[in-house]
Every structure is written in structure tokens, then in C-alpha cells.
N, CA, C and O of each residue as an XYZ file, in Angstrom:
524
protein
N      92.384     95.034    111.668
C      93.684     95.446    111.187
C      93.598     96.226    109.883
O      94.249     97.264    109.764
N      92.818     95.770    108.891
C      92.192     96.773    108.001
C      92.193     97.949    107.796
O      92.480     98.553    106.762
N      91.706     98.513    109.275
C      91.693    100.100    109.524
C      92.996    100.577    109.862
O      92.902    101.796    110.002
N      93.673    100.355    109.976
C      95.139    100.460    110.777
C      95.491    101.442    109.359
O      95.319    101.033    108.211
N      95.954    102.652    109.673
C      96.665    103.353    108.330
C      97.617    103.130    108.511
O      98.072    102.750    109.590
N      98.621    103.422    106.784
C      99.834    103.376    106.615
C     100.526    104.683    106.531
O     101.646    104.988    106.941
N      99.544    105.465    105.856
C      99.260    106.739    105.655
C      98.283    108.151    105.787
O      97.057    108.264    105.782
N      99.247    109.052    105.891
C      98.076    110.446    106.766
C      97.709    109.800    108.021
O      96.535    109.721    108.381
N      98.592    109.381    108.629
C      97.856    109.138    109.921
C      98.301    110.368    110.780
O      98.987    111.237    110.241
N      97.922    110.483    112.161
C      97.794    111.834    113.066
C      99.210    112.256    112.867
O      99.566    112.979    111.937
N     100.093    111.715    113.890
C     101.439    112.328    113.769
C     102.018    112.561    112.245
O     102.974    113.300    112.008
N     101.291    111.816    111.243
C     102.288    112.800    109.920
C     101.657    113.597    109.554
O     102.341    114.227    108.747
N     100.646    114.044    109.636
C      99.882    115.077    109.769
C     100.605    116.352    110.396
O     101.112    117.334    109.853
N     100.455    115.941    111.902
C     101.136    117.249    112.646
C     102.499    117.280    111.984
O     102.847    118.415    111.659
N     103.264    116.407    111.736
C     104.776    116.775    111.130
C     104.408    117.686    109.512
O     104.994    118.762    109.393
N     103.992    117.491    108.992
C     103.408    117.436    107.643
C     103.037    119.069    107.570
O     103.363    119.936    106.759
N     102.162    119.104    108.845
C     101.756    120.939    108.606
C     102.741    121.429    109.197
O     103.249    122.292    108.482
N     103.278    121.304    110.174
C     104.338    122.227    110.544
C     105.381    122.541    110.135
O     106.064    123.555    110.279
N     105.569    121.197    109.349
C     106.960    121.692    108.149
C     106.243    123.034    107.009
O     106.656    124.183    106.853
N     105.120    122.373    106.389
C     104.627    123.239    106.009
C     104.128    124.720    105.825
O     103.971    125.410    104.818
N     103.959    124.928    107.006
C     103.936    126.162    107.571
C     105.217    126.749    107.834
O     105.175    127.978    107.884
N     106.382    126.213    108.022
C     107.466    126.803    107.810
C     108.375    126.592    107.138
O     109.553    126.435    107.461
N     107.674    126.563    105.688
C     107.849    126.896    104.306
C     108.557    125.922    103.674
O     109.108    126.245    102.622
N     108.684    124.696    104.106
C     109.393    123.609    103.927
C     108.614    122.789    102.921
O     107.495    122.368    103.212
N     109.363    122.468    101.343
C     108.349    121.493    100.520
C     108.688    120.092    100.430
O     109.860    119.843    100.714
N     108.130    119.343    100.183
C     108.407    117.544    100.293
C     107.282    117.026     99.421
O     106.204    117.453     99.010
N     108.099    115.770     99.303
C     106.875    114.671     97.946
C     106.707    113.375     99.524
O     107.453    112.991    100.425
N     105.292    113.116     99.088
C     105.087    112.404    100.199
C     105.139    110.568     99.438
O     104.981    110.234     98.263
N     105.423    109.698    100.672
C     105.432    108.751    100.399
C     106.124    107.849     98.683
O     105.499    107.166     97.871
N     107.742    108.298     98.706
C     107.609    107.963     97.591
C     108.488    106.388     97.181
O     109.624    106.014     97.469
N     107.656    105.894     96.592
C     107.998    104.485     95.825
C     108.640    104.145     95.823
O     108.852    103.007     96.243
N     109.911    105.368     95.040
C     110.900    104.544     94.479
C     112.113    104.313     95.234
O     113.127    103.839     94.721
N     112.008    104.673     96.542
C     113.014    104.547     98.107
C     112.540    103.735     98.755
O     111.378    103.333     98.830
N     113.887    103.315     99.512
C     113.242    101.597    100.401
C     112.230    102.612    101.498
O     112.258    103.839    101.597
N     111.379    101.644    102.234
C     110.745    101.986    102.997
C     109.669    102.898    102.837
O     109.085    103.171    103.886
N     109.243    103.454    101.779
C     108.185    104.490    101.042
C     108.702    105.325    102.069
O     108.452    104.620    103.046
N     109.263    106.365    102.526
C     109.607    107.621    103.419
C     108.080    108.436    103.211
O     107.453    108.721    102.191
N     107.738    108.715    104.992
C     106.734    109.817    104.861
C     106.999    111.338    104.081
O     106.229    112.084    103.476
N     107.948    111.393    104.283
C     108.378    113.161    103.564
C     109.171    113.155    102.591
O     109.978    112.363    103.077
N     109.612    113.414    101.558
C     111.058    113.307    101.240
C     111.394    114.842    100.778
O     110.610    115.721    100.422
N     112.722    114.871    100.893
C     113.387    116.076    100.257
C     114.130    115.967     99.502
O     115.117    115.353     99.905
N     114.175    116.325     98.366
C     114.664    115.907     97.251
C     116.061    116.520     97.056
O     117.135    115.925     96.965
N     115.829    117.744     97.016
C     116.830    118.699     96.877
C     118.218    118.170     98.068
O     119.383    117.855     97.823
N     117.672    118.232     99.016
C     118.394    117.462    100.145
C     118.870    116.747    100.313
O     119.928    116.763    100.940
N     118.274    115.644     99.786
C     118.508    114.145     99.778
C     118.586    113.504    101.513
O     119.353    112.886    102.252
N     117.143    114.184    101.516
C     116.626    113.820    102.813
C     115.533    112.956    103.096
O     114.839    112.964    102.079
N     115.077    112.298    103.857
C     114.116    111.544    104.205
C     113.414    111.365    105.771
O     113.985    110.748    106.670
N     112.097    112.008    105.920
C     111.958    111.823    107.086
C     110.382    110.521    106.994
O     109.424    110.302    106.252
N     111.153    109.827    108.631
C     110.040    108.673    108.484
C     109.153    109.063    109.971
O     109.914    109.463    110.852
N     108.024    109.020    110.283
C     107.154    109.242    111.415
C     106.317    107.931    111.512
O     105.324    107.552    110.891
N     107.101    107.338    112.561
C     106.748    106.046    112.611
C     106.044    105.641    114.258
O     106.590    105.800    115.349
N     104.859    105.157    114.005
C     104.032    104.819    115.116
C     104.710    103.977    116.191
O     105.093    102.853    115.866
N     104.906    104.429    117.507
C     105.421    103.648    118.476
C     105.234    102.001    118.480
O     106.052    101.145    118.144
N     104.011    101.862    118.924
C     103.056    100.618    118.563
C     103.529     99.977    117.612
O     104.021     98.967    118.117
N     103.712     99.952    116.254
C     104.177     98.906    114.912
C     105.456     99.204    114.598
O     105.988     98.519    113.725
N     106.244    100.317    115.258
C     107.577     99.904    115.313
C     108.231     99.607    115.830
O     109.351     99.428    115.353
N     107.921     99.334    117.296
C     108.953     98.671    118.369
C     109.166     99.343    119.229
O     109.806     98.810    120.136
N     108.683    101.147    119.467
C     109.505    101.783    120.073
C     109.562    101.291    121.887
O     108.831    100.530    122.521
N     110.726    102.084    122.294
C     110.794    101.530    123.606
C     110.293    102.047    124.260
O     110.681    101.930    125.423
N     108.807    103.194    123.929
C     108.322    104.184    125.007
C     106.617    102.739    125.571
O     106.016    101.704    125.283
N     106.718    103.663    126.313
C     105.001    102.837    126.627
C     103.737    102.655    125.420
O     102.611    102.195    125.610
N     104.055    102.936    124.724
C     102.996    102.934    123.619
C     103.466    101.513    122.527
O     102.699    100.850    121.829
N     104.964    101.353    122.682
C     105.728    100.721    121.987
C     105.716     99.249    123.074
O     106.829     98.849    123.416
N     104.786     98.667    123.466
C     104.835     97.646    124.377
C     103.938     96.399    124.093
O     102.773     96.631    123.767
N     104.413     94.914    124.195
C     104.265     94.081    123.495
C     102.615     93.365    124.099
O     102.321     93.226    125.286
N     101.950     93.088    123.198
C     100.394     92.816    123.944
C     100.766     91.403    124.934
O     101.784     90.712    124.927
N      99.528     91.286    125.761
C      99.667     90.314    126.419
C      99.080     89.061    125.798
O      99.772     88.044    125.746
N      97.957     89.076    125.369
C      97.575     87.970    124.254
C      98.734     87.894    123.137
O      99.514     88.763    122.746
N      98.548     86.373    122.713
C      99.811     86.159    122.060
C     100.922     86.894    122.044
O     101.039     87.473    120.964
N     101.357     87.003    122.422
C     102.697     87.862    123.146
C     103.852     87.290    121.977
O     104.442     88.231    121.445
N     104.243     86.042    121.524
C     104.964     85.306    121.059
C     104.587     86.272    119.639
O     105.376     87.000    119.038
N     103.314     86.060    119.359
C     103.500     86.276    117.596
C     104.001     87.867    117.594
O     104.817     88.388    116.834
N     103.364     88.381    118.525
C     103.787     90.376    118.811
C     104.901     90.357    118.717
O     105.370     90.932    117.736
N     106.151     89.472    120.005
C     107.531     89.719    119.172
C     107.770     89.662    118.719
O     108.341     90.693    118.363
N     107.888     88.544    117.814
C     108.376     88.451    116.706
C     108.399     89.255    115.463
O     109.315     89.408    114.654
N     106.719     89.928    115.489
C     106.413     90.902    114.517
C     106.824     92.217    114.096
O     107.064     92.926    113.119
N     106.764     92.149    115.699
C     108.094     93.569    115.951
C     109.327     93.628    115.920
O     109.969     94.668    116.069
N     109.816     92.466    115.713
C     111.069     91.739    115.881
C     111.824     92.431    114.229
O     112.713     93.235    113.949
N     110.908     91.609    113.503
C     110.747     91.673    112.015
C     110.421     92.978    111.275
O     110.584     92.992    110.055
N     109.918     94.215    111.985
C     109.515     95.417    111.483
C     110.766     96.264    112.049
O     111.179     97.175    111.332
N     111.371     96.035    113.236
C     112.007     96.859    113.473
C     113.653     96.058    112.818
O     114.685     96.730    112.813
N     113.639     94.818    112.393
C     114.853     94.536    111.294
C     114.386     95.650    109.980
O     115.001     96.669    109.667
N     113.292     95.190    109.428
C     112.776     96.055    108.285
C     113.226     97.490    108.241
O     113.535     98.023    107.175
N     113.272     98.280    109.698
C     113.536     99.677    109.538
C     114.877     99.477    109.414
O     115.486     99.982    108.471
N     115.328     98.923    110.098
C     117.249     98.982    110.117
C     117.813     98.835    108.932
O     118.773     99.542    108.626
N     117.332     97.943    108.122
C     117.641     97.548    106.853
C     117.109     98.814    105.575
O     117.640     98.899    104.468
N     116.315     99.433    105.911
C     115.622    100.654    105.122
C     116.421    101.707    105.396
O     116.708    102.573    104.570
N     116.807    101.677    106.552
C     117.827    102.930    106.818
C     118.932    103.207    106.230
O     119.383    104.231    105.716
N     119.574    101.424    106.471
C     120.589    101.450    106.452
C     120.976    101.304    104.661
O     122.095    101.202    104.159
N     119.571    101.339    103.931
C     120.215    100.974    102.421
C     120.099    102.751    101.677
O     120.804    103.176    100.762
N     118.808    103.648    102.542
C     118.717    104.714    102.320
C     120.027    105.560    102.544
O     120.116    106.539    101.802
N     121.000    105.374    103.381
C     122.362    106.120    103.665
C     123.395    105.562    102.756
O     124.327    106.260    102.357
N     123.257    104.407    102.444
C     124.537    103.873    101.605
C     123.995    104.834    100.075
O     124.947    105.249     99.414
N     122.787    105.131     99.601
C     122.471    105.789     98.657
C     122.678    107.540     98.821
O     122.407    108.458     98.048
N     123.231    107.519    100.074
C     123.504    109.032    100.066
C     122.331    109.789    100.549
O     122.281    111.001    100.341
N     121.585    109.306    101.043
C     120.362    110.132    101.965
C     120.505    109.890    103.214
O     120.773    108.763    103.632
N     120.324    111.046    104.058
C     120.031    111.824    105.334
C     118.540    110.914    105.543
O     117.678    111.071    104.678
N     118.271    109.994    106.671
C     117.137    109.608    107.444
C     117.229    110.003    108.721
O     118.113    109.775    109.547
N     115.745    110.920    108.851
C     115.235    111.018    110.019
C     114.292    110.316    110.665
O     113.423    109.862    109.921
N     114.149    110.015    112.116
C     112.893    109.698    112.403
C     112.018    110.269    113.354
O     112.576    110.337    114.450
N     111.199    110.580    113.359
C     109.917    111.238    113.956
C     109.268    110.211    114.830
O     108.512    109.364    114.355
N     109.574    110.284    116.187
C     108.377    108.601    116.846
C     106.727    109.756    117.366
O     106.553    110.955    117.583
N     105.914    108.601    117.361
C     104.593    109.463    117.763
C     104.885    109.914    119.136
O     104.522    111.040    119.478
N     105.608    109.013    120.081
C     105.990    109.385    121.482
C     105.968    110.340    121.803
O     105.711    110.735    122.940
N     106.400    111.335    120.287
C     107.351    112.936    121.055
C     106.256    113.643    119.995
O     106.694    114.634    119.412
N     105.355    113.380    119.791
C     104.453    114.207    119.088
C     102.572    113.592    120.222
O     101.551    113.434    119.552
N     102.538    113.458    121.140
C     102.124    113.041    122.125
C     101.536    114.053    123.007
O     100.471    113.769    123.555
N     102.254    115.566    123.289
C     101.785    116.708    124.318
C     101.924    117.770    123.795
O     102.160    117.665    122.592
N     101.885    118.702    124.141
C     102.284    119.683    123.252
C     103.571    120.238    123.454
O     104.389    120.427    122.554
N     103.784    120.572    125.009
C     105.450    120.108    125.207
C     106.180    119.402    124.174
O     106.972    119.995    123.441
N     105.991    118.396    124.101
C     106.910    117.538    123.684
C     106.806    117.518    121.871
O     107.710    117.142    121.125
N     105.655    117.953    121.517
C     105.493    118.312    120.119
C     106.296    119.570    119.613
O     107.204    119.761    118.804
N     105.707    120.165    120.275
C     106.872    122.090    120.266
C     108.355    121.383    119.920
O     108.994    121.669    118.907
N     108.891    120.205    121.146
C     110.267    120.491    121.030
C     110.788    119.378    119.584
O     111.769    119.659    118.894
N     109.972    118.207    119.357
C     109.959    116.987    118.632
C     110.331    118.358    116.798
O     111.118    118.447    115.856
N     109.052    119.105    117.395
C     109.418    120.015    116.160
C     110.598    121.003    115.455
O     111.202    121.260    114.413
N     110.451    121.297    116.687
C     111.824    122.306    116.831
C     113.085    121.732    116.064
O     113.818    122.154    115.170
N     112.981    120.304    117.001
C     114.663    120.082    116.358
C     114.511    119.353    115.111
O     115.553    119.339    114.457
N     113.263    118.575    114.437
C     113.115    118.471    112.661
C     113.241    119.910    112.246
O     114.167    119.974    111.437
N     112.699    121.108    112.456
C     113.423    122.247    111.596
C     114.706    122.385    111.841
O     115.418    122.257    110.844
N     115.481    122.702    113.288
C     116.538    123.261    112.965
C     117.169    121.723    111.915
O     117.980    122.145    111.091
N     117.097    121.136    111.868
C     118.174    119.479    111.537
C     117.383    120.268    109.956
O     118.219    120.974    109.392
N     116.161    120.254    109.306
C     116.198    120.371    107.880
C     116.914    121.609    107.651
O     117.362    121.832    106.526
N     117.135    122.777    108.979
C     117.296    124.345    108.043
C     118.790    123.908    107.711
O     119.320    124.218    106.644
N     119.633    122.938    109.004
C     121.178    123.123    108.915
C     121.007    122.670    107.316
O     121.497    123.296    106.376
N     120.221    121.466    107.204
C     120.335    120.436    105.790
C     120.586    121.543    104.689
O     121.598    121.815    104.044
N     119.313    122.088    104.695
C     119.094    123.552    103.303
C     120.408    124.233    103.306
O     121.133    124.017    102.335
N     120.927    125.197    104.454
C     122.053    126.146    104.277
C     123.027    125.243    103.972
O     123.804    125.801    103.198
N     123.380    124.099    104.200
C     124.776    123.120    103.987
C     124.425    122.742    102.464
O     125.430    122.251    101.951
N     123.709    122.780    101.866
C     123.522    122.636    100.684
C     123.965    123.335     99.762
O     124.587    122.841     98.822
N     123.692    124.743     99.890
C     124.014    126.124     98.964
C     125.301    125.917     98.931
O     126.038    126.702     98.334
């Protein structure tokens, strides 16, 4: 479990350059917001999180509960995916925009192209609604 990253792992990576590459700047991982957010936008008052199927619950196949101890897995997930709800939900009462990024849709390239697509258009509307 050791090895397990929290951070720079693959999918924030691919999110990470492609924002990048289309010219998009962010402070990574920062402190002083619930949930350390993988990206943040400051200017924005945005936050995007890219969160591993597997340790967050998701409901795709990757997001599926082991068969050994099965009991302690729910629960764990039980408890991480309260954790996100509660991170979300304290990040919006503060007036920030949360996104989330699942690895699911960063998975093919299909599905990366489009996973991408719609984090830019959702940050460009963010930027022009700003001015």
C-alpha cells in the first residue's frame, strides 16, 4: 500500500498536460482547501479533482469491491466516498466550482479525447464568465 500514489499519478498527468498545452495555468495540490484538489484555479475559483476509480468508489469496473475481505473494502470505500462528498460539498459553500475527472474516462483514447474536451470547454466557459 506504500506504493499506492496520492500524487502525479497517470491520469493527473494526462489531465495536467493537456490543460497545459492548452494554455491553461494551475497550482497543484494545494493545502489550504479541503481535500488537497489536484489542479486549482485560482483566478476562477476552480478546483479540479482526478480521482482513481479503485479508491474512490467509482461505479465503473475498475471501481469494484475486492473479494477478499470484502467487508473491510466497503466500508473503506464507504468512508472515502463520504470524505469526497463532504470535500465537495464544503469546497462550494466557499464559493468554488469542483470538478471531477474519474480515471474511467481517461482509460482509451476515445474516451480521453472526449473526458478532455469537456474539462476545457467547462474551464474556457469558467475564464470568459469571469471577465
Amino acid at each position: 500500500m506504500s506504493l499506492i500514489r496520492s500524487k502525479d499519478t497517470k491520469p493527473e498527468l494526462i489531465v495536467r498536460k493537456a490543460l497545459w498545452a492548452a494554455g491553461f495555468r494551475y497550482r497543484l495540490h494545494s493545502k489550504g482547501l479541503h481535500g488537497k484538489p489536484d489542479l486549482v484555479f485560482p483566478s476562477m475559483r476552480t478546483v479540479v479533482f482526478v480521482h482513481g476509480c479503485y479508491w474512490h468508489g467509482h461505479s465503473c469496473q475498475k471501481g469494484r469491491i475486492p473479494k477478499q475481505n470484502s467487508s473491510f473494502w466497503r466500508e473503506k470505500f464507504m468512508a472515502n466516498k463520504a470524505r469526497d462528498r463532504r470535500n465537495v460539498r464544503q469546497l462550494r459553500a466557499e464559493g468554488w466550482t469542483v470538478i471531477t475527472v474519474w480515471e474511467c474516462t481517461l482509460s482509451t483514447a476515445r474516451a480521453r479525447d472526449r473526458a478532455i474536451r469537456k474539462l476545457l470547454a467547462s474551464l474556457a466557459r469558467k475564464r470568459h464568465s469571469k471577465s
